[in-house]
C-alpha positions in Angstrom: 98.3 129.4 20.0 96.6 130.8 23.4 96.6 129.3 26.4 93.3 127.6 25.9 94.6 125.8 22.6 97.8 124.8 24.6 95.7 122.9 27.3 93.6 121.1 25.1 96.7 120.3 22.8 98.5 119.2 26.2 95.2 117.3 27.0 95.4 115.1 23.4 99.6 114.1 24.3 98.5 112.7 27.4 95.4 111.0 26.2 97.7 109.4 23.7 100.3 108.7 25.7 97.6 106.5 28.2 95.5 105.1 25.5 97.9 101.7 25.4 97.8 101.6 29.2 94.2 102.1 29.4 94.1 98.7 26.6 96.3 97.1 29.8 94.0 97.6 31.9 96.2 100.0 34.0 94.6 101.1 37.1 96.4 104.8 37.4 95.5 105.6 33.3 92.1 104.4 33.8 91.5 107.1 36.4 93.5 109.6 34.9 91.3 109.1 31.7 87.9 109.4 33.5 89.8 112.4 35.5 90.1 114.1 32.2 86.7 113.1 30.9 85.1 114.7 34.4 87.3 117.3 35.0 89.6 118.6 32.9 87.6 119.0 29.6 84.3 120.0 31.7 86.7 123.2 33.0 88.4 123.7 29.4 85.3 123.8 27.9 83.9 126.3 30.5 87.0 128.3 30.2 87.0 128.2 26.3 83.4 129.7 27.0 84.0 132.5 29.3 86.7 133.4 26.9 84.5 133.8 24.2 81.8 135.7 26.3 84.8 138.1 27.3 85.8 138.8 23.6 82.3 139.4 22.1 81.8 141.6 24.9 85.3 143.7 24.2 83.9 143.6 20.3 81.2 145.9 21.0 83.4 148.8 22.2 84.0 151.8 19.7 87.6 151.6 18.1 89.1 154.3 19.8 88.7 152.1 23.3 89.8 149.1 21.2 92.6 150.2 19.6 95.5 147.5 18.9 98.7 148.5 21.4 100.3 148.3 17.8 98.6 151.0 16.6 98.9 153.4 19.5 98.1 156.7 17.4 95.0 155.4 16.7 93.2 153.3 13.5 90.3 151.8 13.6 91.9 148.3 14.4 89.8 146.5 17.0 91.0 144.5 20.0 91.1 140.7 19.4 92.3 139.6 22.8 92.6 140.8 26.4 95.6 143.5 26.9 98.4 142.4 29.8 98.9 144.7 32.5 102.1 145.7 31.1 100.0 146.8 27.9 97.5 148.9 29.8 100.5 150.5 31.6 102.4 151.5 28.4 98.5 152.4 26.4 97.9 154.9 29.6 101.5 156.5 29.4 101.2 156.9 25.8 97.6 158.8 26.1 98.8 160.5 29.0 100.5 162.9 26.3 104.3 161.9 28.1 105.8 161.0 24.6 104.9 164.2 23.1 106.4 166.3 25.8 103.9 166.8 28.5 105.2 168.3 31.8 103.7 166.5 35.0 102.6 162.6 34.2 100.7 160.5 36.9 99.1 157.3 35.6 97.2 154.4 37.1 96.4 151.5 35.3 93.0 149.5 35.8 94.1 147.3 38.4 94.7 143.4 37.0 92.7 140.6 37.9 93.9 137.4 37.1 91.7 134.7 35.6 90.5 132.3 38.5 88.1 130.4 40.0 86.4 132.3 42.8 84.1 130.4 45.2 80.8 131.6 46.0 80.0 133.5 49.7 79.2 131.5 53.1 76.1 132.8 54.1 77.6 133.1 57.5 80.4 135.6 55.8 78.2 137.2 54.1 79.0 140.7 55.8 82.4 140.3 55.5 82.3 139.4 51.5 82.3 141.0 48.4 80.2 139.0 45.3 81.4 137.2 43.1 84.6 139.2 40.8 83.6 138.3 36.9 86.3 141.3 36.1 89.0 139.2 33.0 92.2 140.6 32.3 94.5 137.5 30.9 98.0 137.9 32.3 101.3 135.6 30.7 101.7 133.3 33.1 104.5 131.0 34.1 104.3 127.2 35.0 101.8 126.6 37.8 101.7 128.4 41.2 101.1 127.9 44.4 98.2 130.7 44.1 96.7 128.8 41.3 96.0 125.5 44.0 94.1 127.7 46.1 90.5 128.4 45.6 89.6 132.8 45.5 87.7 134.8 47.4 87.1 139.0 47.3 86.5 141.6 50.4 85.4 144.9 50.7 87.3 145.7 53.4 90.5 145.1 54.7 90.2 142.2 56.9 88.3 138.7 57.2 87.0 137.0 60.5 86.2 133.2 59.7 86.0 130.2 61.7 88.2 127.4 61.9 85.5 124.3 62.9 86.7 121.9 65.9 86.7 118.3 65.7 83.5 116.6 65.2 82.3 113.8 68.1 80.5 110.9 67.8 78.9 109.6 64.5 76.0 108.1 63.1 75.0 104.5 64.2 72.1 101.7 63.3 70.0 101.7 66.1 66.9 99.3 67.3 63.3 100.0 67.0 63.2 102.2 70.3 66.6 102.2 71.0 68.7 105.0 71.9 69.9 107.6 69.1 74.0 108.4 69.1 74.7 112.1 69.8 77.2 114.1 67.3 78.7 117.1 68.9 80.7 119.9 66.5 83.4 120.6 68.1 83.0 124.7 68.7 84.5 126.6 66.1 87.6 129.4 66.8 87.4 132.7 65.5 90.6 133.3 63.2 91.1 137.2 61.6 93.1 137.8 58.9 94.4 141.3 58.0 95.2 142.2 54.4 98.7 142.5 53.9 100.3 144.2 50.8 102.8 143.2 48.5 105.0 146.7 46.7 107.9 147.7 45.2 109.2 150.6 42.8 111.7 150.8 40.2 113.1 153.6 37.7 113.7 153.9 34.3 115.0 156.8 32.1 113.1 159.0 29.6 114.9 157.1 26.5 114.6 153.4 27.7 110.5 154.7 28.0 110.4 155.9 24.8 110.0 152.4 23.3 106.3 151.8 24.7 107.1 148.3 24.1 109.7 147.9 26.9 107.8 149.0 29.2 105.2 146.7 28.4 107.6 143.8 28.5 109.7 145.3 31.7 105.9 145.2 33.5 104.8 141.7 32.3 108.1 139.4 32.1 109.9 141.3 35.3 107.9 143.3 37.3 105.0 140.9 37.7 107.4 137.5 37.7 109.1 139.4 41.1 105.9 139.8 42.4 104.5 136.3 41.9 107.8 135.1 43.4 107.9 136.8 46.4 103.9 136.4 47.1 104.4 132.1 46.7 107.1 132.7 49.5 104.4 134.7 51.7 101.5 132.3 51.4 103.9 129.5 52.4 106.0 130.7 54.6 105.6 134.4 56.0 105.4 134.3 59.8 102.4 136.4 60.1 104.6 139.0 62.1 104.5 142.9 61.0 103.1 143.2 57.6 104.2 139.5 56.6 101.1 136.9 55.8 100.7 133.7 57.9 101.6 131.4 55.9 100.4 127.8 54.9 103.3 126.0 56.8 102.7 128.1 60.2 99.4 127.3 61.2 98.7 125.0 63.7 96.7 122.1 63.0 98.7 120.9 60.2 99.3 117.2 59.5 102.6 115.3 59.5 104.0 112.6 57.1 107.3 111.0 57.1 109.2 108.6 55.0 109.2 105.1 57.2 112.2 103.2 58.0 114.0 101.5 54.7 112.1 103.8 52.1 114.4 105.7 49.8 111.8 108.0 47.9 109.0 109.9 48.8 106.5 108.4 47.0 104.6 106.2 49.3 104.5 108.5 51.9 103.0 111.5 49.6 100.4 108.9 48.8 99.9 108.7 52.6 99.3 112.2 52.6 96.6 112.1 51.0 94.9 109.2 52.4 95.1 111.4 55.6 93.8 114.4 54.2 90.7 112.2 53.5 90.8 110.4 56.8 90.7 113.7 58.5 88.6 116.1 56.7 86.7 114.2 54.0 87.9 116.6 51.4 90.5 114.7 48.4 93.4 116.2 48.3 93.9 118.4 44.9 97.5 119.3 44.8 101.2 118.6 46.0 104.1 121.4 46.5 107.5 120.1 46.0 111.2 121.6 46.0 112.9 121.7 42.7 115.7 119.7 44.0 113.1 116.8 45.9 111.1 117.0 42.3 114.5 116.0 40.8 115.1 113.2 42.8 112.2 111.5 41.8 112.0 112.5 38.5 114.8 111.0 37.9 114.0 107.4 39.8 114.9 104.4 37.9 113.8 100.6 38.2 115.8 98.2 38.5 116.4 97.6 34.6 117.6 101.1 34.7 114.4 103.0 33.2 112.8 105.9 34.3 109.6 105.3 35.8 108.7 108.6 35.1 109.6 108.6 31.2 112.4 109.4 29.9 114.4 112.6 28.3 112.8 111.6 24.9 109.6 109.6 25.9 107.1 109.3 28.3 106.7 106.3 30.7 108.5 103.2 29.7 108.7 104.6 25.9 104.9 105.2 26.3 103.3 108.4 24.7 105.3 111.7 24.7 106.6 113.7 27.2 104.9 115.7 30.1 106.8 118.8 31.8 106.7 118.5 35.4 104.1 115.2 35.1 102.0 115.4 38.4 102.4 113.2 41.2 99.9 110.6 41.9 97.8 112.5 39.6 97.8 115.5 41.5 98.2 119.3 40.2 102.1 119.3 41.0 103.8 122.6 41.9 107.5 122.5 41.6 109.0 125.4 43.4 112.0 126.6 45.4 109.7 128.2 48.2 109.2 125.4 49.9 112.2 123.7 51.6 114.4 121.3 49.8 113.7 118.2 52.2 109.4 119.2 52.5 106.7 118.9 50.5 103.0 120.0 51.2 100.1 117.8 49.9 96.7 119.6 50.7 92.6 120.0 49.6 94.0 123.2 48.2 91.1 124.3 47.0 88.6 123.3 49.7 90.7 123.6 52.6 92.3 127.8 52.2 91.3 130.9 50.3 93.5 133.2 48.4 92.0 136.7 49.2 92.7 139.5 46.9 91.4 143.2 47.1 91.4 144.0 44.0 94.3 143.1 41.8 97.8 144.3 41.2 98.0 147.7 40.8 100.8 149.5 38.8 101.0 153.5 39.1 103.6 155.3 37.1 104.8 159.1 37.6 107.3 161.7 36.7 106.9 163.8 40.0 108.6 162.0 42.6 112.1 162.8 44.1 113.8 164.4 41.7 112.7 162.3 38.6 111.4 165.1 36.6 114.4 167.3 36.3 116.4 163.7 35.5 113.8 162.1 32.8 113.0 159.7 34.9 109.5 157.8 35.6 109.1 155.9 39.0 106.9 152.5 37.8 105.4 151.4 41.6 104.0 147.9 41.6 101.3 146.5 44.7 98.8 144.1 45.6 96.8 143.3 48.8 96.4 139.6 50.0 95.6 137.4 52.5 95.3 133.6 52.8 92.2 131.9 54.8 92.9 128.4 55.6 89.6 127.2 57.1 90.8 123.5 57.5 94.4 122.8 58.6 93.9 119.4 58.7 93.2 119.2 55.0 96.9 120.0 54.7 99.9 117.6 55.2 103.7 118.5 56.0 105.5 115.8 54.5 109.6 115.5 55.2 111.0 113.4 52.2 114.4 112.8 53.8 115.4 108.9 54.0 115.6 107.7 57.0 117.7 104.6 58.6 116.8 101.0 57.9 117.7 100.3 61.4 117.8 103.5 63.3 120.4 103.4 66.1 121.9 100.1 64.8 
């Protein structure tokens, strides 16, 4: 099953699993139904499609460019899905000759480009921006990122000057026949310039481990590329923008602030709050929440006062209601549960609107036999890199919220 399939299979659980709530008249299953009806099958559908487009493309290619990676001394097999990075690695090392004894090896793979969304170009940007990226290479992908919330964006060269507007003054008003008009002032905008920053690391392995094409294929995708993805979700949170680190989400200024009020024990009310604010303050809807495993846990795991989990339980959904849903999203939101942000904080945002993920390129992965003294000890240095930065246009569409519990009665 591809990952298409498993969405729209995800898709019918959850449809099921609301259909007796939505005969309740439930408010929440209601507007997670139309949700799905204007969203989420609009964008599977669309996705389905550019996958389809992608594939009759690859079809037309002679077999020799197509070949299956399990075939890789040839046959006229042709290529029924997009390769991973870690298969265009081990395919170029294998044509380089290196299996059949070749001396000197240096190889560099297409770079990767990941699947995504990528907004259009400001007309104000315009010299700054590349067009649109159509480039597909499908990658195997964990549970949802951080880098998945934001929307995308390309350059062409290595850094990005946008503007950050200022607060907007005044508003319309209904005036008399005659009467005076209500000025609105924009607040003037500040310059902000982000740098790209990269993202590399090498490893080594031996002559005989490289000998099974199909470990380096798996060494790329399932260890290599899950490193990366880590430390980058750390970055675009939290680096400190010092050196070569990004500025991350949680330290730009102009963030908003939530806090869990007097005599509440969970988080939930005040992550809704978030997002009433994100609306109050930017007119954007907030798209996504970032939560620590362990805060996740503690909600996952709230239970009314008959003892049930609101959430569902280990072997059903929702109060025995449909099945169940891993990682269910909070107030409907795309929910990523990860340890880079802070057990005790949780970021609600307009992900999408609000920040850009900039990529140059994609990640790149070079492999060679000639450095250090790898040649004369069968050895291949495998270097992995990327270059990033994050745009966040609109702090305000972004809200820090602490979920510690605080005092009934502090000081009392």
């Amino acid at each position: 099953m591809n990952e298409i399939e498993k969405r729209r299979a995800a898709l019918q659980t959850e449809l099921k699993g609301l259909l007796p709530r939505v005969q309740e008249g439930d408010d929440y299953a209601l507007k997670r139904v139309e949700e799905i009806k204007e969203k989420d099958m609009p964008k599977l559908e669309k996705d389905a499609a550019q996958a389809k487009s992608v594939q009759d493309l690859l079809a037309q290619f002679k077999p020799d460019d197509t070949r299956s990676m399990g075939d890789p001394q040839g046959g006229t097999g042709t290529m029924n899905r997009v390769k991973s990075l870690g298969e265009l690695a081990a395919k170029s090392l294998d044509q380089s000759g290196y299996r059949k004894g070749a001396g000197r090896v240096d190889v560099t793979t297409p770079e990767f480009k990941a699947n995504t969304d990528v907004v259009s170009t400001p007309a104000s940007l315009a010299p700054a921006l590349t067009t649109v990226d159509t480039n597909l290479v499908l990658q195997k992908r964990r549970q949802l990122v951080i880098a998945d919330l934001f929307g995308t964006e390309t350059i062409s060269g290595t850094s990005l000057t946008y503007f950050v507007e200022g607060p907007v003054e005044g508003d319309f008003e209904t005036v008399a026949e005659g009467g005076q008009k209500p000025q609105i002032h924009f607040g003037d905008p500040t310059s902000v310039t982000e740098s790209l920053k990269k993202i590399a690391a090498f490893y080594k392995e031996t002559d005989e481990i490289l000998e099974d094409l199909q470990w380096l294929t798996s060494s790329i995708d399932n260890r290599a590329l899950y490193m990366l993805g880590l430390y980058e979700e750390n970055q675009l949170l939290n680096g400190d923008g010092k050196g070569t680190n990004l500025k991350g989400l949680l330290n730009r200024n102009g963030i908003q602030t939530e806090a869990l009020e007097a005599g509440e024990t969970n988080a939930f009310d005040a992550l809704f709050r978030a997002t009433t604010k994100v609306s109050e303050q930017t007119k954007f809807a907030a798209d996504g929440i970032v939560i620590n495993p362990a805060d996740y846990q503690t909600l996952r795991l709230n239970k009314d006062a008959n003892g049930q989990y609101i959430a569902g339980g280990p072997f059903t959904g929702q109060y025995g209601q449909g099945g169940i849903l891993q990682n269910p999203p909070l107030w409907g939101l795309r929910t990523v549960v990860t340890s880079a942000v802070p057990a005790g904080t949780a970021v609600v945002g307009a992900f999408n609107q609000g920040a850009s993920l900039i990529r140059k390129g994609g990640v790149r992965v070079e492999l060679t036999n000639s450095n250090e003294n790898d040649f004369t000890n069968n050895r291949i240095t495998i270097r992995v890199e990327e270059r990033i930065a994050l745009a966040v246009r609109y702090p305000a569409a972004f809200v820090k919220v602490s979920t510690a519990a605080v005092a009934a009665n502090p000081g009392a």
